[in-house]
N, CA, C and O atoms as a MOPAC input file, in Angstrom:
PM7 MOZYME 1SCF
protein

 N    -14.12100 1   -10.45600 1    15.66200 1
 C    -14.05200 1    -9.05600 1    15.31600 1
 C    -13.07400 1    -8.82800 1    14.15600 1
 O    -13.21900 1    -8.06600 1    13.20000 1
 N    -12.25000 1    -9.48400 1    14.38100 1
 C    -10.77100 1    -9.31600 1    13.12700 1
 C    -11.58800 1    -9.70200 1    11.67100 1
 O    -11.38000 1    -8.98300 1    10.69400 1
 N    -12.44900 1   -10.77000 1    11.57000 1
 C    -12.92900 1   -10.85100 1    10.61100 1
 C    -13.55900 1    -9.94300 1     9.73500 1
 O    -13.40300 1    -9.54400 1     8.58100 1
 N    -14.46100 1    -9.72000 1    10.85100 1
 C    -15.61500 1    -8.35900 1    10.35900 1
 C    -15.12300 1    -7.20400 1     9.61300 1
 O    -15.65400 1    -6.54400 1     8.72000 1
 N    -13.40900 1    -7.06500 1    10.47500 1
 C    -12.76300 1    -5.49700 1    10.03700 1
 C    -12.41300 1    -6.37700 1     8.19400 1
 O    -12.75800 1    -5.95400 1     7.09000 1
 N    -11.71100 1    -7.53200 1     8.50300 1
 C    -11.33300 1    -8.09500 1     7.12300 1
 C    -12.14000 1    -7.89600 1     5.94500 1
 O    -11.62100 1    -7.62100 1     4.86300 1
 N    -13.57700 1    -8.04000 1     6.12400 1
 C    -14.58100 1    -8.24300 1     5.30200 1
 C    -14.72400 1    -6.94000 1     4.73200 1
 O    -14.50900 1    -6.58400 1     3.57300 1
 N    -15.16300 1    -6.20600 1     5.83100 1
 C    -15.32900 1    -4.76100 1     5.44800 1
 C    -14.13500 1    -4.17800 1     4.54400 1
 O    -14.15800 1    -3.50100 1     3.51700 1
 N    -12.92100 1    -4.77700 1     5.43200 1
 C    -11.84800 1    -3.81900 1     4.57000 1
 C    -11.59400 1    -4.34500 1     2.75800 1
 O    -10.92300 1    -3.89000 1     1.83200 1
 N    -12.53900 1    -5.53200 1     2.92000 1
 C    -12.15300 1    -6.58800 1     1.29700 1
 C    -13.53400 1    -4.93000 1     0.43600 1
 O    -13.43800 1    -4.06600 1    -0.43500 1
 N    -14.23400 1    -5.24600 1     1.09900 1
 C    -15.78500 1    -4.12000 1     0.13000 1
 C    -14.72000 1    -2.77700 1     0.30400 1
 O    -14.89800 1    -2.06200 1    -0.68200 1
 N    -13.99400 1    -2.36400 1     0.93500 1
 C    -13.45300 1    -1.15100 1     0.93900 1
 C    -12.50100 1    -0.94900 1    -0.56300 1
 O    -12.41700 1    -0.08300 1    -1.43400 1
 N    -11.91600 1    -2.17800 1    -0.30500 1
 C    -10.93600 1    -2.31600 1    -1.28900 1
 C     -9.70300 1    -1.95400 1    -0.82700 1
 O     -8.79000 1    -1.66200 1    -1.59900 1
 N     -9.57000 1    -1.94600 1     0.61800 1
 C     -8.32400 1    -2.07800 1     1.48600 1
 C     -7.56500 1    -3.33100 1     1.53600 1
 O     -7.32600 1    -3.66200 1     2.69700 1
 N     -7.08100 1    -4.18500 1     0.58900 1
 C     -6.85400 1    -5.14600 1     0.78800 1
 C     -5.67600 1    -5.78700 1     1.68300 1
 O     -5.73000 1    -6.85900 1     2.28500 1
 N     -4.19300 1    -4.53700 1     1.60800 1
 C     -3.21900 1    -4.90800 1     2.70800 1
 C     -3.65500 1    -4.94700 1     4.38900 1
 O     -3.01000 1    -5.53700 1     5.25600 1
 N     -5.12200 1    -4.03300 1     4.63600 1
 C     -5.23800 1    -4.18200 1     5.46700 1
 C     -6.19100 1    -5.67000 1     6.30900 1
 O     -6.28500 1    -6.18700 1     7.42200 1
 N     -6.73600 1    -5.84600 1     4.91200 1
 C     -7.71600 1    -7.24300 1     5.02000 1
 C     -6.83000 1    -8.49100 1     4.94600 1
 O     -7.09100 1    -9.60000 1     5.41300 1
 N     -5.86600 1    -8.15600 1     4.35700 1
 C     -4.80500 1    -9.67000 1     4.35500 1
 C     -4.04500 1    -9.42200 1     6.14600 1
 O     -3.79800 1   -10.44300 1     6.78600 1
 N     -3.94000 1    -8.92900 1     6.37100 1
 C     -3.17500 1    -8.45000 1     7.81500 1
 C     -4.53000 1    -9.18400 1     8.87300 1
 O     -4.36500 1   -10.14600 1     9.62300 1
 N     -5.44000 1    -8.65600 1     8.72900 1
 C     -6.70500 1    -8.99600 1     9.65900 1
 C     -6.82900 1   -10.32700 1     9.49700 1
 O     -6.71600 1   -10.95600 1    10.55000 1
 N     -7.13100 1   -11.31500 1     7.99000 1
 C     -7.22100 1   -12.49500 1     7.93000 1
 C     -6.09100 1   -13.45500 1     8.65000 1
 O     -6.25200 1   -14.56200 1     9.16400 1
 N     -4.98800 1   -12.72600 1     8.52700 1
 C     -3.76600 1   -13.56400 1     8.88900 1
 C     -3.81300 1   -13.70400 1    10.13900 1
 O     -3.57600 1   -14.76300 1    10.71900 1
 N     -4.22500 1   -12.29400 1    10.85000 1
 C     -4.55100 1   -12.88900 1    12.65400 1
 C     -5.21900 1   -12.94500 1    12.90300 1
 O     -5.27700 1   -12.77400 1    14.12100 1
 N     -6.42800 1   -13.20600 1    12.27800 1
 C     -7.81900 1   -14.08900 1    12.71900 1
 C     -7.46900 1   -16.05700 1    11.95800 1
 O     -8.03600 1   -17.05900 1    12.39300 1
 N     -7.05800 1   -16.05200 1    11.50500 1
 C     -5.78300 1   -17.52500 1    11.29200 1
 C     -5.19300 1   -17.70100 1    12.41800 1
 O     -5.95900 1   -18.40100 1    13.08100 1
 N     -4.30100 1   -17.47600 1    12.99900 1
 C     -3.14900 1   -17.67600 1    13.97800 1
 C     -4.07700 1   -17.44900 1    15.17900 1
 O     -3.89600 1   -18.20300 1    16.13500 1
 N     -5.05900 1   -16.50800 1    15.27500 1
 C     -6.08700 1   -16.82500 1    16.60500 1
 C     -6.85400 1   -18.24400 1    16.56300 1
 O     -7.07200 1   -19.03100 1    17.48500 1
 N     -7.16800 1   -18.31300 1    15.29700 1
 C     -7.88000 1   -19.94300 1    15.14900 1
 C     -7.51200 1   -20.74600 1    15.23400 1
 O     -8.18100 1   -21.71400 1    15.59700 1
 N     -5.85700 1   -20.84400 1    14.86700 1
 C     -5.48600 1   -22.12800 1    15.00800 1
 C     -5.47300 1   -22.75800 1    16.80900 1
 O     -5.52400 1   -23.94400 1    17.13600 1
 N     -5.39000 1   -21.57300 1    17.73400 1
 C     -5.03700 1   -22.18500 1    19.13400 1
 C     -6.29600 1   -23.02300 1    19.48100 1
 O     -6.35500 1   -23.78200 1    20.44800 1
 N     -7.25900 1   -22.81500 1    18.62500 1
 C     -8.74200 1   -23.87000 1    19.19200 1
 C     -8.73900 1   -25.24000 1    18.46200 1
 O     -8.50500 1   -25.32800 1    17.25700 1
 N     -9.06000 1   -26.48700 1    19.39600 1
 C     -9.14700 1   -27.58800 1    18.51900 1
 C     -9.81800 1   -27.77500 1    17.64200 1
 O     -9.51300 1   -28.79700 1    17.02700 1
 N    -11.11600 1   -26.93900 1    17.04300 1
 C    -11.76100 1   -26.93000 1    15.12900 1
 C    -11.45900 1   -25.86000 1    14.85700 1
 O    -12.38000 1   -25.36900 1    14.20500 1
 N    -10.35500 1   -24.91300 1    15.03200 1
 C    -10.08800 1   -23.94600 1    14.68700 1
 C     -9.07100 1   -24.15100 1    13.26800 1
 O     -8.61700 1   -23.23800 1    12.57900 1
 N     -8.90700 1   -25.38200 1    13.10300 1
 C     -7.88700 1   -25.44200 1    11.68300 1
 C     -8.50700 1   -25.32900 1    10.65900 1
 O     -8.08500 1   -24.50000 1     9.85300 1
 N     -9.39800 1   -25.90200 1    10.41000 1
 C    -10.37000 1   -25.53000 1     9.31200 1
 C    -10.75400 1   -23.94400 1     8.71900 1
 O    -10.63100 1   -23.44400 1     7.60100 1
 N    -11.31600 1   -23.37400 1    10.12200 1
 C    -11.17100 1   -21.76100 1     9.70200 1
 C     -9.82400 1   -21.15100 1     9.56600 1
 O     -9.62300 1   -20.22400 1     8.78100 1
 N     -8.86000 1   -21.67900 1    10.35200 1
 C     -7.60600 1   -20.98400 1     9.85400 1
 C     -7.16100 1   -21.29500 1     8.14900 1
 O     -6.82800 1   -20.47600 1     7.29300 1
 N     -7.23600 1   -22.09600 1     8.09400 1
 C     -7.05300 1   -22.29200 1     6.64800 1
 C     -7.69200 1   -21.29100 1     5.83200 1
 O     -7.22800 1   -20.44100 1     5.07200 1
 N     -8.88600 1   -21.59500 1     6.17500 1
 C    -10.02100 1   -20.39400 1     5.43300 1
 C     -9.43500 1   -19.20500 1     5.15500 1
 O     -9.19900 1   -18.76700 1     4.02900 1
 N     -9.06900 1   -18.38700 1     6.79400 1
 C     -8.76500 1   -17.46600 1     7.15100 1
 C     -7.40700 1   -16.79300 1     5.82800 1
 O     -7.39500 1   -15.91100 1     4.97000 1
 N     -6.25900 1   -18.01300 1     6.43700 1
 C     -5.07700 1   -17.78900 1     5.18200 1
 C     -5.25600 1   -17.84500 1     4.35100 1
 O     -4.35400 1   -17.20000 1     3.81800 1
 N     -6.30500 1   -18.45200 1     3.11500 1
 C     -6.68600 1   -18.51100 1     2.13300 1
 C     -6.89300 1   -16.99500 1     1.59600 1
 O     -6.11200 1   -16.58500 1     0.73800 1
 N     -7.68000 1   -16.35200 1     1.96400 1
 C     -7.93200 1   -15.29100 1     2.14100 1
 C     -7.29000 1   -14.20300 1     2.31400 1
 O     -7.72600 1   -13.14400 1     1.86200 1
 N     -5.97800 1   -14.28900 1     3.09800 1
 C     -5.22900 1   -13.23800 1     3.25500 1
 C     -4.34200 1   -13.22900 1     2.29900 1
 O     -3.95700 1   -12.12800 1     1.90600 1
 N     -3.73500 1   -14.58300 1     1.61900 1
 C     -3.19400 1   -14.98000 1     0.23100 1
 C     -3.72600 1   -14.14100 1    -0.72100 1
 O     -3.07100 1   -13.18300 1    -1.13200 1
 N     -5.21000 1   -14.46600 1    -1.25800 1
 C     -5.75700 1   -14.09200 1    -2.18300 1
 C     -5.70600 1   -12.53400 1    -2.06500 1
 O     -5.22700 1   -11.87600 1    -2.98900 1
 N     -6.26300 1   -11.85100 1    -0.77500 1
 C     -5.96900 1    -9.96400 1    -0.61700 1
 C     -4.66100 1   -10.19000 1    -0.76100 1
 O     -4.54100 1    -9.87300 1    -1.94500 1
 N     -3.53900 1   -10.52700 1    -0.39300 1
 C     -2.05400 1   -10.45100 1    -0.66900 1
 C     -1.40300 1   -10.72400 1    -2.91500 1
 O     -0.48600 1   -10.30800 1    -3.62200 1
 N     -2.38200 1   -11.45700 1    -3.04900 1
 C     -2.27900 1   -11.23200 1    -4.19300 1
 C     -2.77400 1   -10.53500 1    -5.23600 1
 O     -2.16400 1   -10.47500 1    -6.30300 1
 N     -4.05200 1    -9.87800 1    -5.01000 1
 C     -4.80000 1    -8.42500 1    -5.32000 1
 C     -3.86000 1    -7.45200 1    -4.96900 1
 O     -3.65200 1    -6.47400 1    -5.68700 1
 N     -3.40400 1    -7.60900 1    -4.14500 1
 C     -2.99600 1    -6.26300 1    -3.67500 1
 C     -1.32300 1    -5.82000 1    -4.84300 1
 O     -0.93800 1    -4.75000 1    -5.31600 1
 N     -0.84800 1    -7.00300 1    -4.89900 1
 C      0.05400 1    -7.06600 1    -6.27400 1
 C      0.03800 1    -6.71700 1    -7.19800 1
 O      0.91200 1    -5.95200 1    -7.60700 1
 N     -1.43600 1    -7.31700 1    -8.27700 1
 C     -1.58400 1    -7.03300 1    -9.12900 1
 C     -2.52200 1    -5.95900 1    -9.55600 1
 O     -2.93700 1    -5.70900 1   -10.68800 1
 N     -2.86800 1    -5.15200 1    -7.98500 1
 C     -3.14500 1    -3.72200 1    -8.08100 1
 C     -2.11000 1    -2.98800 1    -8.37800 1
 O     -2.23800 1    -2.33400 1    -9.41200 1
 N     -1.00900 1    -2.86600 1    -7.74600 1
 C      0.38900 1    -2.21200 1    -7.92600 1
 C      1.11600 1    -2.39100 1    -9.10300 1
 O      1.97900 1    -1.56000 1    -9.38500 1
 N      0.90400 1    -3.34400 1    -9.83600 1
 C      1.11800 1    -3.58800 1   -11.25300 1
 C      0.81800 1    -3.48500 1   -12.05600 1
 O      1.50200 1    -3.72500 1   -13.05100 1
 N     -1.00100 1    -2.85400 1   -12.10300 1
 C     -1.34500 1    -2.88100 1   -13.23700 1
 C     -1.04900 1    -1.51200 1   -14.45800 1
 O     -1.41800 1    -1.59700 1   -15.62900 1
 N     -0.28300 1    -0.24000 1   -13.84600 1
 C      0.42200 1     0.80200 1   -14.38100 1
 C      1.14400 1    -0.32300 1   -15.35600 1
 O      0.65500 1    -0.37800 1   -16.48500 1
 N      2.19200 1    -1.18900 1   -15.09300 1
 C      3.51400 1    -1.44800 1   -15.71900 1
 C      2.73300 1    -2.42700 1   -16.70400 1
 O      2.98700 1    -2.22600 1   -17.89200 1
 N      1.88200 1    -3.38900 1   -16.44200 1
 C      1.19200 1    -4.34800 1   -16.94000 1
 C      0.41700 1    -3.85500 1   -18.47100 1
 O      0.48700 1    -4.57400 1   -19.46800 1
 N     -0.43600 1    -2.30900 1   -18.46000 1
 C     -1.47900 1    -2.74300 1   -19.43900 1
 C     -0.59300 1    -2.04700 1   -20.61800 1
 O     -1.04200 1    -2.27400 1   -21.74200 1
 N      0.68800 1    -1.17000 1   -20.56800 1
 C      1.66000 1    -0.63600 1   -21.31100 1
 C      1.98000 1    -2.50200 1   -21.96100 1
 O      1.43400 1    -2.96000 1   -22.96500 1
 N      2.64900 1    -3.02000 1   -21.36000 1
 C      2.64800 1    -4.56000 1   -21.87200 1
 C      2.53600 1    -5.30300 1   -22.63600 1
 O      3.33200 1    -6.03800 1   -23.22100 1
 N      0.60000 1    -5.01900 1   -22.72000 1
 C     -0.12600 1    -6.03800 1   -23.55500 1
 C     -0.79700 1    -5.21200 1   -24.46500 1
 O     -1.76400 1    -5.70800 1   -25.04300 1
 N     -0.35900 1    -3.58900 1   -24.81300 1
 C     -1.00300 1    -2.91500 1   -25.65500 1
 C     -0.79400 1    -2.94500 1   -27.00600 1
 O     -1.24100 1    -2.17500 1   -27.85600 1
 N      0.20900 1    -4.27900 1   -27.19000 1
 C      0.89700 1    -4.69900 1   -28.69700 1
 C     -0.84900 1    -5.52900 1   -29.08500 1
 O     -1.44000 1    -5.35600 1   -30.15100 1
 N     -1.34600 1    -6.35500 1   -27.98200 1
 C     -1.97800 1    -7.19100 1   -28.61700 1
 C     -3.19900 1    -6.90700 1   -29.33900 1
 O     -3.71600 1    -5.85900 1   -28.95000 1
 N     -4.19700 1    -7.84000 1   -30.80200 1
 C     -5.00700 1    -7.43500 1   -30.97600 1
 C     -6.06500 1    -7.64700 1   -29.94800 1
 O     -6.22600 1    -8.65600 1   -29.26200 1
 N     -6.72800 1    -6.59800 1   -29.94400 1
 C     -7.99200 1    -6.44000 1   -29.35200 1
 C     -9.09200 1    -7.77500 1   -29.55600 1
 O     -9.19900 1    -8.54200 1   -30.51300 1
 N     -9.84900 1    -7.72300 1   -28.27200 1
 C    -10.74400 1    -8.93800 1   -28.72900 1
 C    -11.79500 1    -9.22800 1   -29.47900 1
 O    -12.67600 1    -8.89400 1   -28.68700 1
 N    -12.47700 1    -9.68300 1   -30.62100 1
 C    -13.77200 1    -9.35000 1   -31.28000 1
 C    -14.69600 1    -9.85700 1   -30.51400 1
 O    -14.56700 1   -11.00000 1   -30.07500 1
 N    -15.76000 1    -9.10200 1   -30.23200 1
 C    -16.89400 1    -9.71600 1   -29.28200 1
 C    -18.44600 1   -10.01200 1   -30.64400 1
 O    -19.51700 1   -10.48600 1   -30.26700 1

């Protein structure tokens, strides 16, 4: 179930709440003996929403930043 809310909350674009869900659907997995594999998964995942969720909060301070640079020619 923790997953499901995770998933949903990743399409929501809730991501503190999807890194929270992944992390204890991890720590539930690990108590099973093939449960390490998905825990890994699991943390992988809550990493990656944990690091979205950063460089959501940053991107105000961030694009002031890089507005020296030239633009890209496509």
């Amino acid at each position: 179930m923790q997953l499901k809310v995770a998933d949903l909350s990743v399409f929501a674009h809730q991501y503190p709440r999807a890194a929270e869900n992944y992390e204890m659907a991890g720590k539930t997995s690990m108590a099973g003996a093939s449960g390490a594999y998905n825990a890994i998964d699991n943390f992988f995942k809550a990493g990656l929403c944990a690091l979205i969720t950063n460089m959501v909060s940053m991107k105000p301070t961030l694009i002031p930043s890089f507005s020296h640079l030239p633009k890209q020619q496509n």
